[in-house]
C-alpha positions in Angstrom: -26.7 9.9 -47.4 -26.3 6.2 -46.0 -28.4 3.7 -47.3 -30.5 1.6 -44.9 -28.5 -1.5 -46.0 -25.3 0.0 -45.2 -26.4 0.9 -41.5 -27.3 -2.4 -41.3 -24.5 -3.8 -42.3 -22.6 -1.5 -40.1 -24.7 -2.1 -37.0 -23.7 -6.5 -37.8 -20.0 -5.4 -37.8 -20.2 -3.8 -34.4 -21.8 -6.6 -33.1 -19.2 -8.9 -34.2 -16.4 -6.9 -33.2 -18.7 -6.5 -29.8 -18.5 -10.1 -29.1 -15.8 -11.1 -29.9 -14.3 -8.2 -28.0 -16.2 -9.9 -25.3 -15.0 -13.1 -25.8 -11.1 -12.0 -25.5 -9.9 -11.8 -29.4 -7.1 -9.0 -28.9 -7.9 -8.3 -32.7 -11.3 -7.3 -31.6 -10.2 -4.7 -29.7 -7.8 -3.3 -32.5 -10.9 -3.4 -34.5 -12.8 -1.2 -31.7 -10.1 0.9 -31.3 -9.4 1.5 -35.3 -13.8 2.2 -35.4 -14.1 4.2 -32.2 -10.4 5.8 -31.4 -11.0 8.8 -33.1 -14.3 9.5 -31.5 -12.9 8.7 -28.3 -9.9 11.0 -28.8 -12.4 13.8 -30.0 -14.8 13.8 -27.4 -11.5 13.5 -25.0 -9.8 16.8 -26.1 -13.1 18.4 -26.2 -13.6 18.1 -22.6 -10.1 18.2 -21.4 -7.9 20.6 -23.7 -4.8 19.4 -23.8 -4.1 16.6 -26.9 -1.6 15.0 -24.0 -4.4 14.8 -21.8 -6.9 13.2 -24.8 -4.3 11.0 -25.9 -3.8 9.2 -22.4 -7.6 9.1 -21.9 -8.0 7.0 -25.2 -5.1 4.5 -24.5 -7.1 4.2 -20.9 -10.0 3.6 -21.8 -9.5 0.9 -24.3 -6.7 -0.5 -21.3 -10.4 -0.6 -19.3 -12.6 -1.9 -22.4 -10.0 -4.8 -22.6 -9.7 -5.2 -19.3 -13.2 -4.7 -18.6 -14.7 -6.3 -21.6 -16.9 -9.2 -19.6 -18.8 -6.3 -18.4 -20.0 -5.6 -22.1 -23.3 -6.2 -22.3 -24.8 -6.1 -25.9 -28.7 -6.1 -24.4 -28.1 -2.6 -23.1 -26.6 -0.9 -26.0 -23.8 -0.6 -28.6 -20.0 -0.9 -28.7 -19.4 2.7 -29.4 -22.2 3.7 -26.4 -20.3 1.6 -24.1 -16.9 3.0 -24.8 -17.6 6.5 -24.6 -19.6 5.9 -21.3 -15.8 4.5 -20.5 -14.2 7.8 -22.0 -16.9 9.5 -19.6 -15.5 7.8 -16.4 -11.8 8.2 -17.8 -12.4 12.1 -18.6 -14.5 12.9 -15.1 -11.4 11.0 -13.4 -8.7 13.5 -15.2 -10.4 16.4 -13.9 -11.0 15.2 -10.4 -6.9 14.0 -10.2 -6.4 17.9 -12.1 -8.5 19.2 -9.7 -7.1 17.5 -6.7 -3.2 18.6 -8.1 -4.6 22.1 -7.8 -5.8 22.5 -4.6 -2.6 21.0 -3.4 -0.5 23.7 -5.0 -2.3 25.8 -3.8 -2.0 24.7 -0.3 1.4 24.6 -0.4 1.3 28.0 -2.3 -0.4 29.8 0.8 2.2 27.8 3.2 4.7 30.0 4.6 8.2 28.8 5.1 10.3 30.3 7.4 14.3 30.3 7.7 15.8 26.7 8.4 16.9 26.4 11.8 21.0 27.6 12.0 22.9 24.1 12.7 24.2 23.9 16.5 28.3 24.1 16.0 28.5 20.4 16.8 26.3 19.0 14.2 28.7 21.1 11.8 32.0 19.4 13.1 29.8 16.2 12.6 28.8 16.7 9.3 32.3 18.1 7.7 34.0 14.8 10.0 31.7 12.3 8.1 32.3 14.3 5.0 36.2 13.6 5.3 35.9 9.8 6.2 33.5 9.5 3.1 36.7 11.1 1.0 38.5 8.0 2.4 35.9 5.7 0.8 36.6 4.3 -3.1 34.5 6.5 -5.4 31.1 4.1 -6.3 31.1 3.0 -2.8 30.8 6.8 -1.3 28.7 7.8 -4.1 26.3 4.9 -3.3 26.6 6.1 0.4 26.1 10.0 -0.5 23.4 9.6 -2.6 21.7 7.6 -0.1 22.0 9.5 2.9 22.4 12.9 1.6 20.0 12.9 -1.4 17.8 10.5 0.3 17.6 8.0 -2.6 16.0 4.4 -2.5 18.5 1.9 -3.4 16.4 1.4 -6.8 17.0 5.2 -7.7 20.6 4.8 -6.7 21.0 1.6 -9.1 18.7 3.6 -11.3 21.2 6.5 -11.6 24.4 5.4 -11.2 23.7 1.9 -13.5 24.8 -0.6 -10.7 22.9 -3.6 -10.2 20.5 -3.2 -7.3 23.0 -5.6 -5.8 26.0 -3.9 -6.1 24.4 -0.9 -4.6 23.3 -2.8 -2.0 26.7 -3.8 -1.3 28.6 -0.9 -1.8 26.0 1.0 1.2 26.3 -1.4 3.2 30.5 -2.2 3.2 31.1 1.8 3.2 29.1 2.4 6.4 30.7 -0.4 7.7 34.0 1.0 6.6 33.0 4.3 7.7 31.7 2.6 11.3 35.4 1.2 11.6 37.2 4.4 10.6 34.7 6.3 13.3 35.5 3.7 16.2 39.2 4.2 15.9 39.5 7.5 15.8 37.1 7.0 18.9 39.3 5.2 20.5 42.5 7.4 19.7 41.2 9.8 21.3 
């Protein structure tokens, strides 16, 4: 059993660790987070199911206690109250975005895709022509230039992938399709 004292005691510490939380010491919120993490986590799991899912709901919401923390108002309850009406808002978000991911699957579930379209003969000659020129390119430059027109990559997931500088991939696109605009117009103009 807990002595009165202790509960006192207790109730002082969260009050400290409440206003000083308030008042924007960082070790304020370690504090919170050492008192209330667990309880967060537990309530968290209980609701979602998944420790994945409790574990990113407790870094959240002490993200939105720090974040939030002017908002703490000590007249209207406790430190522990306040962050698990934050867990509530955190946990009722999961299952709405859960939700939302669910009904989308679905959707695209009960879509029905048909055949793609058989490419006209031309666009195949095209495609196997550019293919060759690209052959003619040096290798990062017409793997910068493949994976941005035939993967469809942002230049950030190209210099993501490849490890170029942003600026190098930048480069290399743009002097192999001018490369590739050159080799094009004289064949062009052989013809």
């Amino acid at each position: 059993m807990i002595d009165p004292g202790e509960l006192s005691d207790l109730d002082a510490a969260d009050r400290a660790t409440a206003e000083r939380l308030a008042e924007g010491d960082p070790t304020a919120l370690r504090a919170a987070f050492n008192r209330y993490g667990g309880l967060v986590h537990a309530i968290a799991l209980r609701r979602l199911g998944t420790p994945q899912d409790a574990e990113d709901v407790t870094q959240q919401v002490f993200v939105r206690a720090w974040r939030g923390r002017a908002t703490l108002d000590l007249q209207r309850g406790t430190l522990g109250a306040w962050l698990v009406g934050i867990t509530r808002r955190q946990i009722a978000d999961r299952l709405a975005s859960r939700r939302r991911d669910l009904e989308l699957a679905d959707r695209v579930g009960r879509m029905s895709f048909g055949s793609p379209p058989a490419p006209a003969p031309d666009s195949v000659v095209e495609v196997l022509a550019v293919a060759d020129e690209l052959n003619h390119l040096p290798h990062q430059v017409g793997t910068v230039v493949r994976l941005a027109f035939f993967d469809d990559l942002t230049h950030q997931q190209i210099a993501a992938l490849t490890g170029l500088p942003l600026g190098t991939v930048k480069s290399h696109l743009r002097r192999g399709l001018e490369r590739l605009r050159g080799q094009w117009r004289r064949k062009e103009g052989a013809r």
